[in-house]
matplotlib code that plots the C-alpha trace (Angstrom):
import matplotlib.pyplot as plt

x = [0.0, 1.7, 0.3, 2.2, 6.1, 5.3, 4.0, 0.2, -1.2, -4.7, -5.7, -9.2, -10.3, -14.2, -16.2, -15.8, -15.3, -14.9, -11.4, -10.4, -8.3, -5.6, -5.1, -2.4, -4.6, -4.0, -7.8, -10.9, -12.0, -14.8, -15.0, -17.1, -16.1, -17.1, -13.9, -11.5, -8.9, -9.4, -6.3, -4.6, -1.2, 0.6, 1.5, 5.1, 9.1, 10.6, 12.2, 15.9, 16.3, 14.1, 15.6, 19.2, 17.6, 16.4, 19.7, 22.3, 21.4, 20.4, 23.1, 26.0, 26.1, 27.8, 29.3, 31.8, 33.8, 33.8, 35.3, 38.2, 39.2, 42.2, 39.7, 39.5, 35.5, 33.1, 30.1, 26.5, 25.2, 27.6, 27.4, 23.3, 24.1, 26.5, 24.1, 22.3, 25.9, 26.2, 28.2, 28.3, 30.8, 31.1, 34.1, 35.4, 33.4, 35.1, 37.9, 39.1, 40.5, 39.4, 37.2, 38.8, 36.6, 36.6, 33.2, 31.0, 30.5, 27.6, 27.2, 23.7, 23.2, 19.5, 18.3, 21.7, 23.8, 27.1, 29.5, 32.6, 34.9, 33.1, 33.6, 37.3, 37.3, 35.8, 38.3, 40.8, 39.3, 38.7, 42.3, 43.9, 41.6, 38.9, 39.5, 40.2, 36.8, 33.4, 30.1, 26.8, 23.8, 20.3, 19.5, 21.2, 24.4, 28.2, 28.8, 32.8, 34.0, 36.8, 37.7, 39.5, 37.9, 41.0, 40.2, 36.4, 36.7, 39.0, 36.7, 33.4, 35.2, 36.5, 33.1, 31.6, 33.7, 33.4, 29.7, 28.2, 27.2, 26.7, 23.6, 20.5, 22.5, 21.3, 19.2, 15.2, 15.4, 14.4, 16.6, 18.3, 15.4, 15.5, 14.5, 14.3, 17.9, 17.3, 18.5, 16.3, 15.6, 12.1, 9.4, 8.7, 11.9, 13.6, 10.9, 11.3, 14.8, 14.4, 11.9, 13.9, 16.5, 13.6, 12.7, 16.2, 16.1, 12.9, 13.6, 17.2, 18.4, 18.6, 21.1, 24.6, 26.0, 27.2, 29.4, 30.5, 32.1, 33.1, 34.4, 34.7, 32.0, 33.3, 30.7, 31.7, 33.7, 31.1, 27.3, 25.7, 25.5, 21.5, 20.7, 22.0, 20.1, 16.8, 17.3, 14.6, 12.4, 12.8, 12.9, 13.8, 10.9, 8.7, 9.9, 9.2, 6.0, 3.5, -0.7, -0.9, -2.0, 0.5, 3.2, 5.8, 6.9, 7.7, 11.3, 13.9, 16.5, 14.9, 11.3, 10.3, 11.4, 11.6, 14.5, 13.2, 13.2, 10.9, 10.3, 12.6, 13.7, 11.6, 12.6, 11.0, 11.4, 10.0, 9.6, 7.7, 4.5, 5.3, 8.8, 9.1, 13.0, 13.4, 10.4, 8.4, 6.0, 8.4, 9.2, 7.5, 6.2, 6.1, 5.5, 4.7, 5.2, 1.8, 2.3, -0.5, -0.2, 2.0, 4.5, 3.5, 4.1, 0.2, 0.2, 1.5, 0.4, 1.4, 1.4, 2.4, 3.0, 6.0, 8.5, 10.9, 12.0, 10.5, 12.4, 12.2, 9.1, 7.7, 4.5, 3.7, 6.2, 6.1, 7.2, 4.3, 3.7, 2.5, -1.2, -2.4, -3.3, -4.3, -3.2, -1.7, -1.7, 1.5, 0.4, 0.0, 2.8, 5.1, 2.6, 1.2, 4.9, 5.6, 2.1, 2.7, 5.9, 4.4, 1.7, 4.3, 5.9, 3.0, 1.6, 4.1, 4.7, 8.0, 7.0, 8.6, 10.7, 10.2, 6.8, 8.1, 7.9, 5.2, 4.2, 2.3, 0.5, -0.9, -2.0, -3.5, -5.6, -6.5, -5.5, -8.8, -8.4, -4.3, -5.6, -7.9, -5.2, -3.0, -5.4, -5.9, -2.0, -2.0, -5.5, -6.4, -8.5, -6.1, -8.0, -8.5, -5.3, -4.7, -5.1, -1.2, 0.7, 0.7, 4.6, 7.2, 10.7, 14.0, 17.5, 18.1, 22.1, 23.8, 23.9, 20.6, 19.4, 19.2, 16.3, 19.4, 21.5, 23.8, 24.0, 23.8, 25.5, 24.4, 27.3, 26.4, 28.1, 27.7, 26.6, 27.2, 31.0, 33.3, 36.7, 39.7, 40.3, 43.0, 42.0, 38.8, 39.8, 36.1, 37.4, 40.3, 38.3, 35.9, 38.4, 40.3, 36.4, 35.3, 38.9, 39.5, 35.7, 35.1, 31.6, 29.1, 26.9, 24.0, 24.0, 20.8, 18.3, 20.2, 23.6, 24.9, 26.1, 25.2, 27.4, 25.1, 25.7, 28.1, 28.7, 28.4, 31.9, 33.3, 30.9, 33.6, 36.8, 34.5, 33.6, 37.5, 38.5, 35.9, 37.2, 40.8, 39.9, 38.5, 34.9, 32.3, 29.4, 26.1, 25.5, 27.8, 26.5, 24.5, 20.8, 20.4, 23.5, 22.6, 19.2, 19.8, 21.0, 22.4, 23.8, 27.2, 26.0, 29.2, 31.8, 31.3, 27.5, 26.3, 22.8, 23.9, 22.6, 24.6, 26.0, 24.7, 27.4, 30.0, 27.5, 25.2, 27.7, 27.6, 24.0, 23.7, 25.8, 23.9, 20.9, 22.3, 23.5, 20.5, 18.1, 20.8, 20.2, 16.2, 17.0, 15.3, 17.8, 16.3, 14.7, 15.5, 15.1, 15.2, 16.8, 17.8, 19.4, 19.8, 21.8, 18.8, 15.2, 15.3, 15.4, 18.3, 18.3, 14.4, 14.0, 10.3, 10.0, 11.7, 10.3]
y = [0.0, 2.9, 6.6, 9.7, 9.5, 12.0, 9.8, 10.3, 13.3, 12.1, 8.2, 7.1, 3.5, 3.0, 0.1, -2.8, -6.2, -6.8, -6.4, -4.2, -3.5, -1.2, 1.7, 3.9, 6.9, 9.7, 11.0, 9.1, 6.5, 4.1, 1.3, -2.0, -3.1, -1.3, -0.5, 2.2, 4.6, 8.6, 10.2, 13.7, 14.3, 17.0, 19.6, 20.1, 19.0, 15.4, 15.7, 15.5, 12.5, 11.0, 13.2, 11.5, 7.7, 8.2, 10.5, 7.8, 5.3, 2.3, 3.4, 4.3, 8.0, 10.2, 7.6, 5.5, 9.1, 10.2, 6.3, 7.3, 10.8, 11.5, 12.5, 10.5, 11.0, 11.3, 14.0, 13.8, 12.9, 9.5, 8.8, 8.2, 6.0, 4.1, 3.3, 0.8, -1.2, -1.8, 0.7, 4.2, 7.1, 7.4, 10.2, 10.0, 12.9, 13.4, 14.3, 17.7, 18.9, 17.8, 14.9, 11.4, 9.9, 6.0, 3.6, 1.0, -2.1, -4.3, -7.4, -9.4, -12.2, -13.6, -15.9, -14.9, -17.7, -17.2, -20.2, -21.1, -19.3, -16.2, -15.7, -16.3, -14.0, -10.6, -11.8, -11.6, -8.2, -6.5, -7.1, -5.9, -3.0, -2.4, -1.4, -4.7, -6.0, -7.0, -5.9, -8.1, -6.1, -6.2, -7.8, -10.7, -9.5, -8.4, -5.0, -4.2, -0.3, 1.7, 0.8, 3.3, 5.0, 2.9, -0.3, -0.2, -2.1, -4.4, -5.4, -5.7, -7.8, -10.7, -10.5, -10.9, -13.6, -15.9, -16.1, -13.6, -9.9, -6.6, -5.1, -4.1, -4.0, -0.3, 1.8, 2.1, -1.2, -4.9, -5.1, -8.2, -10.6, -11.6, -15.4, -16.9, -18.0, -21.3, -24.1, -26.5, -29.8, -29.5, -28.7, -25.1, -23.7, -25.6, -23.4, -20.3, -20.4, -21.4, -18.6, -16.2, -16.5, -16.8, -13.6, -12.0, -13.2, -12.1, -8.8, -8.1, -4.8, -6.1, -3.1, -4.4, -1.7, -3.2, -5.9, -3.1, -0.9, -3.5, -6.2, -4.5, -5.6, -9.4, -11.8, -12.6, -16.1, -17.6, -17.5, -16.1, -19.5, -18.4, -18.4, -21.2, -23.0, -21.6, -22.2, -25.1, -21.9, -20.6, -17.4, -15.4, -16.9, -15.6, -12.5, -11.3, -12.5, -9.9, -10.8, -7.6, -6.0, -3.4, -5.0, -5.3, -1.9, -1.3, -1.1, -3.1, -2.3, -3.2, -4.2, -4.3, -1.6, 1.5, 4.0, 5.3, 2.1, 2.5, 5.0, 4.6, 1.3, -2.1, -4.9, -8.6, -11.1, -14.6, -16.6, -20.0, -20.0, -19.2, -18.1, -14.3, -14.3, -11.8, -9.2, -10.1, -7.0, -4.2, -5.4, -3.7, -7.5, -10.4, -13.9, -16.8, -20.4, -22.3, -26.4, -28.9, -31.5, -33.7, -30.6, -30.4, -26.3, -24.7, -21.3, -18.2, -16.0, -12.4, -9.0, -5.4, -1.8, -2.2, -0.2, 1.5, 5.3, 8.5, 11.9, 13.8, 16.3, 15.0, 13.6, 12.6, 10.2, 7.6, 3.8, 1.1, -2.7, -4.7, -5.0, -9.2, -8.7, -12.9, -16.2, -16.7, -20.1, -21.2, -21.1, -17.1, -16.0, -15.3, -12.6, -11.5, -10.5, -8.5, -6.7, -5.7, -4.3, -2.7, -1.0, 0.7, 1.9, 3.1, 4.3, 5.6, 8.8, 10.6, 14.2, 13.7, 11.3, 11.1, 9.4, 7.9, 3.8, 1.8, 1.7, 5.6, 4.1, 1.0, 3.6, 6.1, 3.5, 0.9, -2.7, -3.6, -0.7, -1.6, -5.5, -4.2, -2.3, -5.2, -7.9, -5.2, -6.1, -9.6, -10.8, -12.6, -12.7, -12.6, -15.1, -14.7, -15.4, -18.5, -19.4, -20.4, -21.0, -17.7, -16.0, -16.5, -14.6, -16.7, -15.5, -19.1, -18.6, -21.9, -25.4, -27.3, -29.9, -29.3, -32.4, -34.5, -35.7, -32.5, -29.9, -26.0, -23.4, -19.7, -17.7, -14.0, -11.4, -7.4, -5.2, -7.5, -6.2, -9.1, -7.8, -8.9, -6.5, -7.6, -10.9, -11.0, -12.1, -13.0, -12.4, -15.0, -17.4, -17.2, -17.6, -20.5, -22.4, -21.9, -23.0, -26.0, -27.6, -25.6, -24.5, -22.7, -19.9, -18.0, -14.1, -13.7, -10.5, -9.9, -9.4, -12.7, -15.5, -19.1, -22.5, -25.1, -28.7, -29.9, -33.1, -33.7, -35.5, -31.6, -29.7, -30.0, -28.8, -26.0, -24.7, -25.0, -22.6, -20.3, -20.5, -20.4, -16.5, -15.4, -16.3, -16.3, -19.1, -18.2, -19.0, -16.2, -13.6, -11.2, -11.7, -8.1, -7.8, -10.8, -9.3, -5.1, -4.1, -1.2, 0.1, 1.7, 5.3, 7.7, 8.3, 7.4, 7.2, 10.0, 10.3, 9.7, 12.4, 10.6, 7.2, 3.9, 0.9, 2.4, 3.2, 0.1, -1.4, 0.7, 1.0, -2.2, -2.3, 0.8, -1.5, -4.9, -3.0, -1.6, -4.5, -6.4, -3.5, -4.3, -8.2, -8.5, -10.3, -12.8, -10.2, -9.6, -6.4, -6.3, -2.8, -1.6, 1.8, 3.9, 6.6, 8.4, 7.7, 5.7, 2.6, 0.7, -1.2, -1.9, -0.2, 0.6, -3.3, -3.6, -3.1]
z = [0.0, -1.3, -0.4, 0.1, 1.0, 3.4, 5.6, 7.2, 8.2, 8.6, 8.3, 9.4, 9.3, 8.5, 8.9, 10.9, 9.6, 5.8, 4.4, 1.8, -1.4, -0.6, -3.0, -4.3, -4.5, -2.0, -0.7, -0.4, -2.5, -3.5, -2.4, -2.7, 0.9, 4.0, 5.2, 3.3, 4.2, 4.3, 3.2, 3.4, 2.4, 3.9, 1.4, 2.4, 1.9, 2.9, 6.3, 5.4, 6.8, 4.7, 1.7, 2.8, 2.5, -1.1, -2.2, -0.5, -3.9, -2.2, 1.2, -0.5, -0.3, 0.8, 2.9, 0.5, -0.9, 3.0, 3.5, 1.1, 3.2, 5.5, 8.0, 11.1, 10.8, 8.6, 7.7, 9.7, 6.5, 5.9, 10.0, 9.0, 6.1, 8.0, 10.8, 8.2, 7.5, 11.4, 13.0, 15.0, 15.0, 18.7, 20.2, 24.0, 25.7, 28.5, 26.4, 26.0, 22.7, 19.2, 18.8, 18.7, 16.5, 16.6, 15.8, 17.4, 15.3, 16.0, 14.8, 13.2, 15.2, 14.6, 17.6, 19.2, 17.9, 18.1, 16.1, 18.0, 15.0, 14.9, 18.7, 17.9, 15.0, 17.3, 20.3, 17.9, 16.5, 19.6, 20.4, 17.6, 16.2, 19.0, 22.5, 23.4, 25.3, 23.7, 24.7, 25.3, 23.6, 25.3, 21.6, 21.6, 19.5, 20.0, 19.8, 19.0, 20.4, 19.6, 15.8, 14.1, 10.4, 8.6, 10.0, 9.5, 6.2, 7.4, 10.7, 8.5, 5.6, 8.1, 9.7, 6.5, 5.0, 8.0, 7.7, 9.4, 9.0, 10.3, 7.8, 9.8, 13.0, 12.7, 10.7, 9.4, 8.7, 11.1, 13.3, 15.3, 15.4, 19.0, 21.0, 23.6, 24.4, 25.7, 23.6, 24.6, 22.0, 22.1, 18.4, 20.3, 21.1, 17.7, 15.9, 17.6, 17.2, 13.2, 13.1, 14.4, 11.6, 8.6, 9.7, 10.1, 6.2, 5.1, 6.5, 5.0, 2.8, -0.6, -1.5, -3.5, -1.2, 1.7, -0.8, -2.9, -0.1, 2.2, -0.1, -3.0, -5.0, -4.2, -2.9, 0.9, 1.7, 3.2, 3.3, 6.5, 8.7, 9.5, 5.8, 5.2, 7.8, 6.7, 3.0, 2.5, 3.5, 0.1, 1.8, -1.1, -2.7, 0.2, 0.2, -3.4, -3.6, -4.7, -4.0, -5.4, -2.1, -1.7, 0.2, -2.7, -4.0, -8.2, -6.5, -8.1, -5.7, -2.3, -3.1, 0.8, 1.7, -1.0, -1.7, 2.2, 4.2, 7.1, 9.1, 12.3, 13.5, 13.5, 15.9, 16.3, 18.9, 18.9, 21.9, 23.1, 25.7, 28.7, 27.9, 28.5, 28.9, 25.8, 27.0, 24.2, 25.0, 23.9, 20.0, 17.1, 16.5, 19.0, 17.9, 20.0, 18.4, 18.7, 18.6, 18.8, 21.5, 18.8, 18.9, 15.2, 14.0, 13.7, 13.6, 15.6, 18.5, 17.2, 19.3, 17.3, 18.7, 21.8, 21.9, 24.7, 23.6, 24.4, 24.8, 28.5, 29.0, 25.9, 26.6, 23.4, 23.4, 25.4, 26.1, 25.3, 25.5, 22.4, 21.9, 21.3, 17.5, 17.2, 15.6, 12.2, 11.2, 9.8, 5.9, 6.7, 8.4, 5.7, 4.0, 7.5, 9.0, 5.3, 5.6, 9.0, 7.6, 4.8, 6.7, 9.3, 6.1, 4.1, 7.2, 9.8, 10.8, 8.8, 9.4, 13.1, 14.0, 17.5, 16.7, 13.6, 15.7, 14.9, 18.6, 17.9, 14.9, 16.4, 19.6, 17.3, 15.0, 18.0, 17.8, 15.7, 13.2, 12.7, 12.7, 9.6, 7.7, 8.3, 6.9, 3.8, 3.1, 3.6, 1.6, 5.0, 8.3, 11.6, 13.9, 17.5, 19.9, 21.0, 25.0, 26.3, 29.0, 31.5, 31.0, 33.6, 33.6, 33.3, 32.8, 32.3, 33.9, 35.4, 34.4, 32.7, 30.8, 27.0, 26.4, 24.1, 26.8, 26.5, 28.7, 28.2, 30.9, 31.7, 32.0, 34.3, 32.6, 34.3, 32.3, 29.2, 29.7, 28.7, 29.4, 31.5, 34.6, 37.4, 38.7, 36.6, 33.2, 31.6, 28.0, 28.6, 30.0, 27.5, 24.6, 26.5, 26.6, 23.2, 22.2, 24.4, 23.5, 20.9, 22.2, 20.4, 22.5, 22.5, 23.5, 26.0, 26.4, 29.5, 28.1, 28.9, 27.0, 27.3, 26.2, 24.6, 23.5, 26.2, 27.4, 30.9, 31.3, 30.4, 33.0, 35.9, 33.4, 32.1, 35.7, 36.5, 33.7, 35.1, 38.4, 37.7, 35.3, 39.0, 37.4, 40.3, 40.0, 39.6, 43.4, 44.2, 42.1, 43.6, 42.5, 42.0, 39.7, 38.0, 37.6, 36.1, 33.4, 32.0, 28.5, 27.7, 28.0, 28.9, 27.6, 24.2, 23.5, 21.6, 22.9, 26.8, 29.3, 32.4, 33.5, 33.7, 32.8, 34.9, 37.6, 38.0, 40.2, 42.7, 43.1, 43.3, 46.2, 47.7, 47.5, 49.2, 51.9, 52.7, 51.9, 54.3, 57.1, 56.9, 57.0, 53.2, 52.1, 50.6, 48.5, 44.7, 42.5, 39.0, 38.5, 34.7, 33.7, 30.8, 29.9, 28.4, 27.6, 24.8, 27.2, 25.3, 28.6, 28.7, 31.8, 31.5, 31.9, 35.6, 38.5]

ax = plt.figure().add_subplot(projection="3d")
ax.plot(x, y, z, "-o")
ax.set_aspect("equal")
plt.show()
């Protein structure tokens, strides 16, 4: 459904029940069903954001000529473009003097798999063009500080060529598809994980761009290790289909998204009954996998409108929790997840991007109006959501049974911080276990990491390396560390107002102490801090 690039000014949904035809026409229209859409485009200039999207061709400019400067930075304009290829232009604030311009890199990592040779690959990185220490995301990926403009190509190309990837890291585009990060061997979780990467697919930039700046045009080593898993998907296939709805744009380039991608951001997160480890309530779209008693794949559960940010004193921004839209059976989903896509691009608001999140366009229509305007892009009825399993929060850190005789192991990491300080060597220990069993892990919603497959007969070497890096079981964690999170925030975050990594800590300290002096000890708090309001740390979802 194509209307005005502007984005809406006015849409009103009338009518109740019958689905209708979407229309390219701007302004009312006939219509033989009883619900149509009321249009009026404002009369007035792109935002120039949205002027930068559709001049960059496809996300190359101005970014690849300010690639080739001396200049240790690059222009606002190139710093938006390179958002959508993964990375930040960060400087040390607390710095005096000219800034030291140096980038974030952060990696796509669908369902939070990480293979045992990528880990090795950003250890490696880190050490030898970052700062030296990795960094757990709330979204299930590795974020890489501190890489200098001259070694940004080099960093993205190995990351590339191994089988992995940084596009959609960042950007108007889907972001990390989130899951929970429990490998269990069970039909729900092996679908919600499989899911998880079929939509990180479905939902990729098409743009040549990223291969032509980063490797030169050359197709990378390796295939990304998710698509290749998901390839009897035909997701390609999927993708382009057109029902002649709306949903595929006369775009050659990127016929999902258009020469403007979306409006802001778009994240996704799939999950199991019962299994709320990922907060499934604050993505754009949640999906719940729905088995029959067999464990046979039916259908979906799918929510639409979370979402964390809001600016301070703005009331009309404002953090939200996804509305239940209903069940999808399986045959659907495909054509249901790209009209829910299409609609928030069609449909959400580009004249100011503080509201631009899908969130303000599923609150201003209501759930049964946006469940309409969905339908209209898809050709079919959502049905009512399915009854499940009540949601219950698990980190899921320490040892458990994966359901195949293997074992999987939470590992606690602060702040999602995996360095090597004094006695505390996390990142050594880390590298010594992925290269002595050659582990594969999972990055959690909570900025951990977790080992999976592991035979029993290794659990007691495993919990020695830990030991001998000054690693502290979970048992000795603190269960209010093990519970907050907080994101980087100063020095080098852009958008940071004050502290929060470097501060949790010590709050959490504060707070023993004094639950300690009330003899509550037994009591746990779930604390989570943010720099600023956009909530990177979800912390509208603690306490």
């Amino acid at each position: 459904m194509k209307f005005s690039p502007h984005g809406l000014a006015c849409l009103a949904l009338i009518g109740s029940t019958a689905a209708f035809t979407p229309s390219s026409v701007v302004g009312p229209r006939q219509s033989s069903s009883k619900l149509f859409v009321q249009m009026e485009a404002p009369a007035k200039a792109l935002p120039k954001i949205e002027k930068l999207k559709i001049e960059s061709n496809y996300l190359r400019d101005p970014l690849n000529d300010q690639l080739a400067t001396e200049e240790i930075g690059i222009s606002k304009d190139a710093y938006q473009i390179l958002k959508y290829h993964g990375s930040y232009q960060q400087n040390n604030r607390e710095k005096k003097g000219p800034k030291d311009y140096q980038f974030m890199l952060r990696l796509k990592q669908p369902a939070g798999e990480l293979p045992p040779d990528l880990y090795r690959l950003l250890d490696d990185l880190s050490l030898k063009h970052g700062q030296g220490d990795l960094r757990a995301t709330t979204r299930q990926c590795f974020q890489m500080h501190g890489i200098l403009k001259g070694s940004l190509k080099t960093v993205i190309a190995s990351i590339m060529n191994i089988g992995s990837s940084t596009v959609g890291a960042c950007g108007d585009v889907s972001r990390n598809v989130m899951t929970t990060p429990a490998p269990f061997v069970s039909p729900e979780y092996e679908y919600a994980r499989e899911y998880s990467k079929c939509f990180g697919q479905l939902f990729r930039p098409l743009s040549t761009a990223f291969s032509e700046i980063w490797l030169d045009g050359e197709k990378a080593a390796s295939v990304e290790t998710w698509a290749k898993e998901v390839e009897h998907h035909n997701i390609d296939e999927k993708m382009l289909y057109d029902n002649g709805r709306g949903i595929i744009l006369k775009d050659a380039t990127e016929p999902v998204y258009g020469d403007q991608y979306l409006p802001r951001k778009f994240k996704i997160g799939v999950t199991v009954p019962g299994d709320n480890s990922l907060d499934i309530y604050t993505n754009d779209i949640g999906v719940v996998v729905i088995t029959n008693d067999s464990g046979e794949l039916e259908g979906f559960n799918v929510m639409v409108g979370g979402g964390m940010g809001r600016l301070h004193n703005k009331e009309s921004t404002f953090a939200r929790a996804a509305d239940h839209m209903g069940f999808v059976p399986k045959e659907h989903i495909w054509e249901v997840m790209k009209a829910i896509l299409a609609a928030q691009r069609d449909h959400g608001n580009r004249d100011v991007r503080a509201n631009a999140r899908m969130k303000y366009l599923v609150h201003t229509l209501g759930i049964e109006k946006f469940t309409k305007l969905v339908e209209s892009y898809a050709g079919v009825e959502i049905q009512p959501w399915r009854a499940m399993a009540d949601w219950k929060y698990n980190d899921w850190m320490g040892w458990f049974e994966q359901g195949d005789g293997k074992l999987f192991y939470g590992q606690h990491i602060d702040n999602g911080r995996v360095k090597d300080e004094g006695d505390f060597r996390l990142k050594s220990a880390l590298r010594v276990l992925v290269d002595k069993y050659n582990l594969h892990s999972i990055l959690s919603p909570t900025q951990s990491i977790i080992f999976r497959d592991i035979d029993p007969k290794d659990k007691e070497g495993i919990e020695q390396v830990l030991r001998e890096h000054g690693i502290k079981p979970i048992e000795e964690v603190d269960p209010n560390a093990r519970l907050s999170m907080a994101c980087p925030a100063l020095p080098l975050c852009g958008l940071a107002q004050t502290e929060a990594e470097r501060i949790m800590p010590s709050y959490i300290e504060r707070m023993r102490a004094l639950l300690t002096k009330m003899n509550l000890d037994d009591e746990e708090i779930l604390m989570r801090m943010t720099g600023c309001p956009n909530g990177c740390a979800r912390p509208y979802m603690a306490e």
